[in-house]
N, C-alpha and C positions, 0 to 999 in steps of 0.2 A: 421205369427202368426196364432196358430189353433182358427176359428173360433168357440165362443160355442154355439152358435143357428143359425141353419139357417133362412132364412129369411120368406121361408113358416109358419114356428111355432111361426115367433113374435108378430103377432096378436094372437096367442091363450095364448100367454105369460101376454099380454096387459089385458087379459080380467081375468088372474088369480093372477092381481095385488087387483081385486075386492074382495077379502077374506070376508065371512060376519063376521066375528067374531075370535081373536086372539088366542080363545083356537084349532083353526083347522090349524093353523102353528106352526110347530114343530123348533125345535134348527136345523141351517143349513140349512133353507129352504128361497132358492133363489126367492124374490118376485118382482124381477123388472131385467130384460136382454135387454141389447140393443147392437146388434154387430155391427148397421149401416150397414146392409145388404139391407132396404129396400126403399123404395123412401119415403114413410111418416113415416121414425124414429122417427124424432121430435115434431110427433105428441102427444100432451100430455105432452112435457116439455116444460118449461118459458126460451126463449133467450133473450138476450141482443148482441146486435151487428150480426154480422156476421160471422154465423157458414155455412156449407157444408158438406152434407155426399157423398164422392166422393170414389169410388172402394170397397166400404164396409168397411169406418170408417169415421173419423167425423174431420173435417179440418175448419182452419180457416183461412176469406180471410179477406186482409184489412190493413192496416198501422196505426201504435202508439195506445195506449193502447191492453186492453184485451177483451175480448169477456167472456160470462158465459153465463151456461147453467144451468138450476137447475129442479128438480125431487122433488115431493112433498111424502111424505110415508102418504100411508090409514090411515083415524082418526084415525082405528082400531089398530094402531102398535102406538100410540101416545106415546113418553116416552117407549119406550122397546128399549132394547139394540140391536146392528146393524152394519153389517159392510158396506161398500162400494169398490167398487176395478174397476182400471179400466186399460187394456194397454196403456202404451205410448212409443209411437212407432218414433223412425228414431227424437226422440226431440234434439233442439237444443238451447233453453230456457225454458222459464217459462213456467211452464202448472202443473195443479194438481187438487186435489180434494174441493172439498166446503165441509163443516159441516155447518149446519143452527144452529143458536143459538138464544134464547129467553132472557126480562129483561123487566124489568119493565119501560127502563129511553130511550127505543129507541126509533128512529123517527116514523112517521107513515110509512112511506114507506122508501126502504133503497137508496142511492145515488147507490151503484154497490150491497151489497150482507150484512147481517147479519149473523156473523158467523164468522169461523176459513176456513183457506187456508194450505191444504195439498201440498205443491207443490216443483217442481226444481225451486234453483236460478236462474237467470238470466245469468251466465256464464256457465249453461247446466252443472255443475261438482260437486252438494252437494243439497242435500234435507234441506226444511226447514220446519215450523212452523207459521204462522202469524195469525191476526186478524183483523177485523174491528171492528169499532167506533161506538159511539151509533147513527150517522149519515147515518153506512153504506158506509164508503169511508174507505182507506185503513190505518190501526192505526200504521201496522208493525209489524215487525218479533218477536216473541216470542224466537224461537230455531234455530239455523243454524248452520248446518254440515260443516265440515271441505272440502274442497275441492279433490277430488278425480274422478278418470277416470272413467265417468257414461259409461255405454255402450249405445247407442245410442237407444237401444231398451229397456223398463223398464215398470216392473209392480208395480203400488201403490195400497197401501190399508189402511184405513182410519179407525177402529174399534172401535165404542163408548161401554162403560158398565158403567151404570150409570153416575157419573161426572166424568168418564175419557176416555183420548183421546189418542190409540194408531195409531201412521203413521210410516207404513214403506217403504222403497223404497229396490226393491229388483231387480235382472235381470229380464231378461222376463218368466224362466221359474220357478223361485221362490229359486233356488237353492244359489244364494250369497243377503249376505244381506249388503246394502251400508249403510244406515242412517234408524236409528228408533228413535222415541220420544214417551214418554208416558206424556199428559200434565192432569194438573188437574184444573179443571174449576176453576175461581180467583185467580191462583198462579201468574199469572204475571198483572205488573201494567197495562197493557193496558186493560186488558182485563173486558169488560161493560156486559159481560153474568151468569146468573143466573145457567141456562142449556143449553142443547142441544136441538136443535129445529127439527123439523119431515123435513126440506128442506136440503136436497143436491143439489153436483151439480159439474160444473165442468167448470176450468177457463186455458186460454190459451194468451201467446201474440200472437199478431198477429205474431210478429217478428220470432214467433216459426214455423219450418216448421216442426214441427213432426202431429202425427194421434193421436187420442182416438181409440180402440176399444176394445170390451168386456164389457162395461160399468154396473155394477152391481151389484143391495144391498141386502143383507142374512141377513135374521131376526134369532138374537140369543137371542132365549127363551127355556125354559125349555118344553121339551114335555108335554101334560097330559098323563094319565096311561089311556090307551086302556081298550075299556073292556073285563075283565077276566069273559071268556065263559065257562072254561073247566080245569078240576080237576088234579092233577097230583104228585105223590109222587116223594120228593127228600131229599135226606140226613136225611129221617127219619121224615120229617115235610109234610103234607099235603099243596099243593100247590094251589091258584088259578091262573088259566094262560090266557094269551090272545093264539088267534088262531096262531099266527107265531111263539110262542114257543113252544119248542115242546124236549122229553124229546130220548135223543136216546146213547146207551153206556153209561147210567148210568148218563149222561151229559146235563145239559139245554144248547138247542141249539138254533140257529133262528135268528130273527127278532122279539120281543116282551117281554113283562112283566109276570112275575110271581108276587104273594104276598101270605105271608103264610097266612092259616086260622087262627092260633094262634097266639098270644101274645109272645115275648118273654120275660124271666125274664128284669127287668130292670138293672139287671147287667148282664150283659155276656159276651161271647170273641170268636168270630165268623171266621172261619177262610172259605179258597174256595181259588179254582185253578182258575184263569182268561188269555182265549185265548185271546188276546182283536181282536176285530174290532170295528173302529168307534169309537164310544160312550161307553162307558158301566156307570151302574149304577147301585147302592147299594142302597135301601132307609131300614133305620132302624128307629126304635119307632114311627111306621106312626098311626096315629090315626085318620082317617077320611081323609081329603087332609091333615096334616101336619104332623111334623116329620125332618127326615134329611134324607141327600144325600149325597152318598160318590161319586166322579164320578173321572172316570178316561178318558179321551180323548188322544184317539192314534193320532188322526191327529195331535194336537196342543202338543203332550208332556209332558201333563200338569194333577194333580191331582187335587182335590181343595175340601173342605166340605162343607154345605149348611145348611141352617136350610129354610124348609118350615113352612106358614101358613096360613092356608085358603086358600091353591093353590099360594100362594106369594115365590116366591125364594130370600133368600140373601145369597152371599157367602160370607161364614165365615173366607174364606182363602185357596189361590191357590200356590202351588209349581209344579215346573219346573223340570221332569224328565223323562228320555227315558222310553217310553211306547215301549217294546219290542215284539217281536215273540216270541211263545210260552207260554207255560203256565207257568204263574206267581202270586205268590201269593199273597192273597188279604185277608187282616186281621181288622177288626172293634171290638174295645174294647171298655165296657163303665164301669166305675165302681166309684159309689158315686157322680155319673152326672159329670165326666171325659170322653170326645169321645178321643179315640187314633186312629188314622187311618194310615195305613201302606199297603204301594205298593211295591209287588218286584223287581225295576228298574237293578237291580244289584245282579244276583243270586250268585255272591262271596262274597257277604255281609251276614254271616252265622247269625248275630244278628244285624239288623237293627233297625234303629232310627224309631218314627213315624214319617211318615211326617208332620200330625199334630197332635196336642194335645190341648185341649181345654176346658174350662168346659160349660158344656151345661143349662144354668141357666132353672130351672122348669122341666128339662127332667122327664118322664115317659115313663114307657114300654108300647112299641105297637110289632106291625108287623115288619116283617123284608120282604125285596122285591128285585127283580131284573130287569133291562131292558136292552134290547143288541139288539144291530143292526148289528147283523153278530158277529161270536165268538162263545167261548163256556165259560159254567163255570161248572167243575165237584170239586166233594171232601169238601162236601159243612160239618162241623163240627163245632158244636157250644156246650161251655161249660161254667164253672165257669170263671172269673178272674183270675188270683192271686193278693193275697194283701202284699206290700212290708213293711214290720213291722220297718224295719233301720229308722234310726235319715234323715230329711228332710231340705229344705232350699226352698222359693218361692222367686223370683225375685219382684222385685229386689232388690238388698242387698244393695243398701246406692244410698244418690243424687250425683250425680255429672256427667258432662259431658267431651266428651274427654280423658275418661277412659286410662291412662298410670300403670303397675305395676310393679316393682322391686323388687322380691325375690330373697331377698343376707341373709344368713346364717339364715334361717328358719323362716326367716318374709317375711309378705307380705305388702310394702310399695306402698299406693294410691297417685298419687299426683294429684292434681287438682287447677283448678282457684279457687279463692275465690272473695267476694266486700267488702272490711273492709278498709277503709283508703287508706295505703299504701303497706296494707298486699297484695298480689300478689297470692302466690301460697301456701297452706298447707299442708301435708303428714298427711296419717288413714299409721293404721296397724290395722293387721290380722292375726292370726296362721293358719286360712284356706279360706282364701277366701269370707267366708260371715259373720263372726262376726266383723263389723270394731270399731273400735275405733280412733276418729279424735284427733290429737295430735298436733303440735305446726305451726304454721307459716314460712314455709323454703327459700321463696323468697321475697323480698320487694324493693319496687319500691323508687327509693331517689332523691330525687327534682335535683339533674345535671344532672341525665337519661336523655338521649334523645328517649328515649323508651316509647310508651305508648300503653294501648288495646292488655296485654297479655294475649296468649290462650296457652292451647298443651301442657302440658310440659310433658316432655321425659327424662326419669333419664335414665344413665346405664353405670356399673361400668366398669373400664378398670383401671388397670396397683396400684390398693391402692389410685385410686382417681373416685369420683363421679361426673358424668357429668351430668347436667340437660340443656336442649336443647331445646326451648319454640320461637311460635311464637311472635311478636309484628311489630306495626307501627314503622318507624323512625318519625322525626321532620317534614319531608314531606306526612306524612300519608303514606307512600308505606311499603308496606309486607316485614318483613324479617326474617331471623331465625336470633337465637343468642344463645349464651350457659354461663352459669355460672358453678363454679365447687363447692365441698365440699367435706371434708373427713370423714364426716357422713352421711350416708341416713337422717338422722334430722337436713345436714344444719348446718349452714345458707349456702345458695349456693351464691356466690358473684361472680359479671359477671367481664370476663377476656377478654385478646386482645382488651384491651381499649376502650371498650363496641362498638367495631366496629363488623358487623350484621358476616357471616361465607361467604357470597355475595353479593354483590354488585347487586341484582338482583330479582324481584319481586317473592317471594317464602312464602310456610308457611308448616309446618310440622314439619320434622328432627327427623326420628326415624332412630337408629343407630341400627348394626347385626354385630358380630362376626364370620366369615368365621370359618371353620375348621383349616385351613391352617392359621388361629391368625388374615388374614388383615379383616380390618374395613373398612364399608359403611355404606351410609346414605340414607333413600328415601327421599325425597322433591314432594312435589306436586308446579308445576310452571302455569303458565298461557299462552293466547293466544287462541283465539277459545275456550274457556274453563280451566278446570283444568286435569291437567297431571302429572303424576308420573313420576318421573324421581331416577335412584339410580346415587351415585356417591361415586368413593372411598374414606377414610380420612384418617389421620393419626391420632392417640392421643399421643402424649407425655409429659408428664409431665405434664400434666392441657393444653396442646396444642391442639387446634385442626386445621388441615392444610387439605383440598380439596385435592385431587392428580390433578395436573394439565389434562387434557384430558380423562377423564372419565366419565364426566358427560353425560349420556346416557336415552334417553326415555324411558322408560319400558310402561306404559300402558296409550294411549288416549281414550278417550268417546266417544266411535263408537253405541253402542246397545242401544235401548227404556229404557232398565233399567237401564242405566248410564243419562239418557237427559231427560230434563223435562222442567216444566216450569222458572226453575232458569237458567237453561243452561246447560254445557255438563260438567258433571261433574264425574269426578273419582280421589280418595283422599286417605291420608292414605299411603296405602303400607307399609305391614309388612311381612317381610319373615321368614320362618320354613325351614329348610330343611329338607328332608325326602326321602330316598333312592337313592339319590347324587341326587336329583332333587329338585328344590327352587323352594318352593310354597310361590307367594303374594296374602294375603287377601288383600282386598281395596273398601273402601265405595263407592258405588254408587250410585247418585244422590246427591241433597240437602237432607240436615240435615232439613230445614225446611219440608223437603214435606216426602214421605212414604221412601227415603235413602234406606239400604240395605248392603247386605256385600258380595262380589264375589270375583273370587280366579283366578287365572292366573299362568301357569308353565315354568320354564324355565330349560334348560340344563346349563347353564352359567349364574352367577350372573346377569350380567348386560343384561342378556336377549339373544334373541327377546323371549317375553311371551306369550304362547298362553293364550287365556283365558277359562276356562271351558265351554262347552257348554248347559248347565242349569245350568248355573246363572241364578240368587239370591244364593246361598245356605242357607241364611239368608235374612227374609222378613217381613213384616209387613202381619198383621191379624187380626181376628174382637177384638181382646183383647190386641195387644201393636202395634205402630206406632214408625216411624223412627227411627226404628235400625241399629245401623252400627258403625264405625268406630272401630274397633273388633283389639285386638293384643293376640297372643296367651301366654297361661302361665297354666304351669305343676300344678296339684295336689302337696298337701304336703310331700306325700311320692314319687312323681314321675310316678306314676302306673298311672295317668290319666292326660288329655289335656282337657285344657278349653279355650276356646274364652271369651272374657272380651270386653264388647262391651254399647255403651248406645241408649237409648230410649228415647220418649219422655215422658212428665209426666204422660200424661194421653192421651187418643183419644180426636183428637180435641185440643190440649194443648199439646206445645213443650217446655216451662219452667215450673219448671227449672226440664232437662233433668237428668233420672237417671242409673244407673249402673246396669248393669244384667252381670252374668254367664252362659254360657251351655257348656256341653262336645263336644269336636269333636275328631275325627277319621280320620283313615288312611284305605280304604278298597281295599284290588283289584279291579282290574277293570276286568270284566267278558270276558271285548274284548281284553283284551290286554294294554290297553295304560298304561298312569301314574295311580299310583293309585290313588283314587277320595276321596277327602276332603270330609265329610258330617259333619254337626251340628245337634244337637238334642234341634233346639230351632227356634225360640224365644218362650221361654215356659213360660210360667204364672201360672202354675202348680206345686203343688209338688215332687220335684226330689232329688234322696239320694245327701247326703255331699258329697264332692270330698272325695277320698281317702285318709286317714290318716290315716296310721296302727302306728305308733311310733312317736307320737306327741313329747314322752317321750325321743326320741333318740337323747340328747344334743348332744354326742361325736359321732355321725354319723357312730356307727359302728353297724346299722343293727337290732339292740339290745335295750330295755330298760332294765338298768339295775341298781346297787345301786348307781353303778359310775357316772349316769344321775341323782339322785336324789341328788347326793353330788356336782355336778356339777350345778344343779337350785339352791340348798343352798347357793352356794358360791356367781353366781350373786344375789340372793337378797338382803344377808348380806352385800356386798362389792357395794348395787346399783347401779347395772349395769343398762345398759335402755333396756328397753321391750324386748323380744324377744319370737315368735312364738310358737317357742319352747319349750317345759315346761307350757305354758299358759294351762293344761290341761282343765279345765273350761270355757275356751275359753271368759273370762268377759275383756280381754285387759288390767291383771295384773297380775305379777308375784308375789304370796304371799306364805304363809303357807299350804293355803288350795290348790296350784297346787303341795306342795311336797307329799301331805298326800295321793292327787288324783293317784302321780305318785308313791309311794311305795302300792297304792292297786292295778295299772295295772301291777308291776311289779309281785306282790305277785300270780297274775294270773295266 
């Protein structure tokens, strides 16, 4: 393992742990190194038991229990966010990182440590998650990795931001990632901490014969702005710059900041070429220290937007995407205190999504600014907006959780749980997607049930019969699916095969996919270690539904931080698109109580092996909606567009009762070659045009509105027919007069 400090410079390391003041370390700035190169390593850390720095790392001697080591961070980093990382080298058990944690309700001093435990189990083959007690003794595992072949040699890293806790366990040279968790302070019962506390540290069994080395913590804060010494025209704007940027080929280059002398309008639409190195950084409507931050980070992948104040950072919301070579484009829109911010991860993506959008409460025009640490940024052009004058829709369009929808002959059918008696399940319609109208009660629960605690329910037509598919308890409390049928989208749907489950087997889900080739399958999310996707083929016949014997197959386990949390390892759902003979699953990730999410996985063959995209989330929570996911996809009215249909929580902070949002997605090339790349243009809380509906009016589906559609809505109204989509031109969730009168003036158009 390459040593990162030699041992002559760990005393000058020691002494630049003394920082006097937090505005003079910048984001990425490593303030504590220990390689165990030197005879008084340990000087300046707190042990417990019996540690040894032996050949230039740090070893533990001794028999039954563990040994800890712990590192205190400068008052001056108190509460600022932080990473930790250290080698573990030639491990054959337990050993891992410390997080120090703070509360109100702890002892005075701890029995072994206060705080969370970054560490390998104890059979050297899965990462985990634990905590201690308000005593300070060991309370237990939070998170635990499935078992798998550690390499003997492994580097951890421990990342705190704000109340959350990402640990990853990766090889030693950073290249494969075995287990990650992101936890969030009080998600789980054990856990007696308020926050994170400034003490790390680092725990080992004795049993273990592996090493520590490299040991050490990078303070992540947001730089201040250097001072701008020196003048410099760009893209038409008068610039102030610091000394390391510097203007060459028409191009801000460097290492440093610029800020304009001007004000920009406070609508604008700003566009620039971005080489990236490092860091780069956008700040617009700065007004004194505050303002925003667009920032894009090459190392980590990742984009995310900020609002400053008085020098204070929060991010507003971070997305996961390749930060490439070359020049790419970089775009900041504001218009009616709307930020839209867009990165060009994917120059075959000709019309790109924002990555995000969000409304900026109190925004004002300020300055517009840049900071880069290596890179360039040329073609810097700033103008009006445009303003989209089209009919709108703002999420979310109706409550309900577990969002399932069924579009059969130009409606759009919602079913959801409901709590009314023994009402169970009730069906909205729709003509588009966001005007619902809740309509009658389609499932109900009957005192001989042996069913009870239904969720999920999953309609979808096959062969002139309606199958709804929904989870619940048996008489033993254990999970199972079940299905009932109807030969109306309205029901009543009455449960069949003698209300025995589709398994024998602890499960919950059951959303059903139509092959090309006609056969039928189902996902299921099963248990063990967590929650798992699994597809499996069926058959339907006649209101039948039969498993294919030897089919049932894993498609996707909760390997990544954004799948594991503090509920556990969780990935759910599983819905399939297909899309250029390649079968794309969307599938929630994480708990539904905690920030969830929606990721996507590809496969050549139905039943897999699935890779998974490699920036996930493609859907995420942000300073404006929380626990999003559980997403199935469903076409605009006319066809012309794709929407994710997915739910949230009620509010930030407030997960009942969960509500129902839309966004669009796409299909884009992918730049390198692979499958093409899912993208969403959400989770938005903003105004965005109505799905596509060019011929609301086209009863007879022939392309056209025409008189024949007008005499065709006549005839179901007269003859009371039930609702249909179609012809609702007014879109109020009735078929009257006034939608014929609507549809002979679009016709007359």
């Amino acid at each position: 393992m390459k040593k990162l400090l030699c041992g002559a410079l760990f005393a000058v390391l020691l002494l630049s742990i003394m920082l006097p003041a937090f505005s003079a370390a910048e984001e990425g700035t490593m303030i504590y190194l220990n390689d165990f190169s030197s005879a008084d390593a340990l000087t300046g850390l707190e042990t417990q038991g019996n540690w040894r720095v032996q050949d230039g790392a740090l070893e533990t001697q001794g028999t039954g229990g563990s040994a800890f080591l712990t590192y205190t961070l400068p008052a001056a980093f108190a509460g600022k966010d932080f990473r930790v990382e250290v080698d573990f080298l030639g491990h054959t058990s337990t050993g891992g990182i410390l997080i120090g944690g703070i509360g109100d309700e702890l002892a005075k001093a701890p029995t072994s440590f206060f705080g969370y435990d970054c560490f390998i189990g104890a059979n050297g083959k899965k990462g985990a998650l634990g905590c201690y007690d308000a005593a300070g003794a060991w309370s237990g595992n939070i998170n635990v990795g499935k078992d798998t072949e550690l390499p003997r040699d492994l580097h951890l890293s421990a990342t705190v931001r704000g109340n959350e806790l990402t640990y990853l366990v990766t090889s030693a040279d950073g290249g494969t990632r075995f287990y990650g968790v992101t936890y969030t302070i009080g998600t789980s019962a054990r856990d007696v901490y308020s926050a994170f506390g400034g003490k790390v540290g680092l725990r080992k069994f004795y049993a273990d014969k592996g090493r520590f080395d490299n040991f050490r913590v990078t303070l992540l804060a947001e730089p201040a702005l250097p001072n701008l010494t020196k003048t410099l025209e760009f893209g038409g704007f008068a610039f102030r710059a610091s000394a390391g940027l510097n203007l060459h080929g028409g191009a801000l280059t460097g290492s440093g900041a610029a800020m304009t002398d001007a004000t920009l309008a406070a609508d604008f639409d700003l566009t620039c070429a971005l080489n990236a190195e490092g860091v780069s950084r956008f700040y617009f409507g700065m007004r004194e220290n505050s303002g925003y931050l667009f920032r894009v980070d090459k190392p980590d992948n990742t984009v995310s937007l900020w609002r400053i104040e008085s020098g204070v950072y929060t991010c507003l919301g971070e997305r996961a995407c390749a930060v490439g070579d070359g020049a790419r484009d970089v775009r900041i829109r504001v218009s009616d205190g709307i930020a839209a911010v867009y990165f060009e991860d994917n120059r075959a993506d000709t019309s790109p999504y924002p990555k995000l959008e969000l409304r900026l409460g109190g925004y004002t025009a300020g300055r517009f600014g840049v900071m880069l640490t290596g890179g360039t940024v040329r073609g810097l052009s700033v103008g009006e907006p445009a303003v989209y004058a089209g009919e709108t829709y703002t999420n979310p369009v109706v409550t309900g959780a577990d969002p399932d929808i069924l579009y059969y002959d130009g409606t759009y059918y919602l079913y959801n749980r409901i709590s009314a008696g023994n009402a169970v399940f009730r069906v909205s319609t729709s003509p588009d997607l966001v005007h619902w109208t809740a309509r009658q009660t389609v499932f109900w629960h009957t005192n001989t049930a042996e069913t009870h605690s239904y969720m999920s329910p999953n309609v979808f037509y096959h062969d002139g019969v309606f199958y709804m598919f929904y989870s619940a308890l048996n008489k033993e409390g254990k999970e199972r699916v079940w299905y009932a049928t109807a030969t109306s989208p309205y029901g009543p749907f009455l449960p069949v095969n003698d209300q025995k489950p589709l398994h024998e087997i602890a499960e919950i889900g059951g959303h059903p996919y139509r092959d090309d080739d006609g056969r039928l399958y189902m996902s299921f999310v099963r248990f063990g270690g967590g929650n798992h996707v699994w597809m499996e083929e069926v058959t339907m016949r006649d209101g039948v539904v039969t498993p294919v014997a030897g089919t049932a197959t894993l498609a996707i386990t909760p390997t990544e931080a954004y799948e594991n949390d503090g509920y556990g390892l969780i990935s759910e759902g599983g819905v399939l698109y297909k899309h250029n003979g390649l079968y794309y699953m969307i599938y929630a990730s994480g708990h539904y109580k905690g920030h969830y999410g929606e990721s996507y996985a590809v496969a050549e063959h139905i039943l897999g092996p699935y890779t998974k995209y490699a920036y996930n989330e493609i859907l995420t929570h942000n300073a404006a909606v929380d626990g999003v996911g559980d997403g199935i996809f469903i076409p605009s009215p006319d066809g012309k567009e794709l929407f994710m249909v997915y739910h949230s929580h009620a509010a930030l902070g407030k997960v009942e009762p969960r509500q129902t949002r839309i966004d669009r997605v796409k299909f884009v090339l992918d730049e390198n070659g692979g499958p093409d790349i899912l993208t969403v243009c959400g989770p938005t809380t903003t105004p965005q045009p109505l799905p596509s509906d060019t011929l609301r009016g086209d009863l007879d589906g022939d392309g056209a509105q025409t008189l024949r559609d007008a005499l065709l809505l006549c005839g179901k109204i007269t003859g009371g027919a039930p609702y249909s989509g179609r012809g609702d031109m007014d879109r109020n969730g009735t078929n009257d007069a006034e939608d014929i009168a609507a549809l002979l003036v679009a016709i007359s158009e």
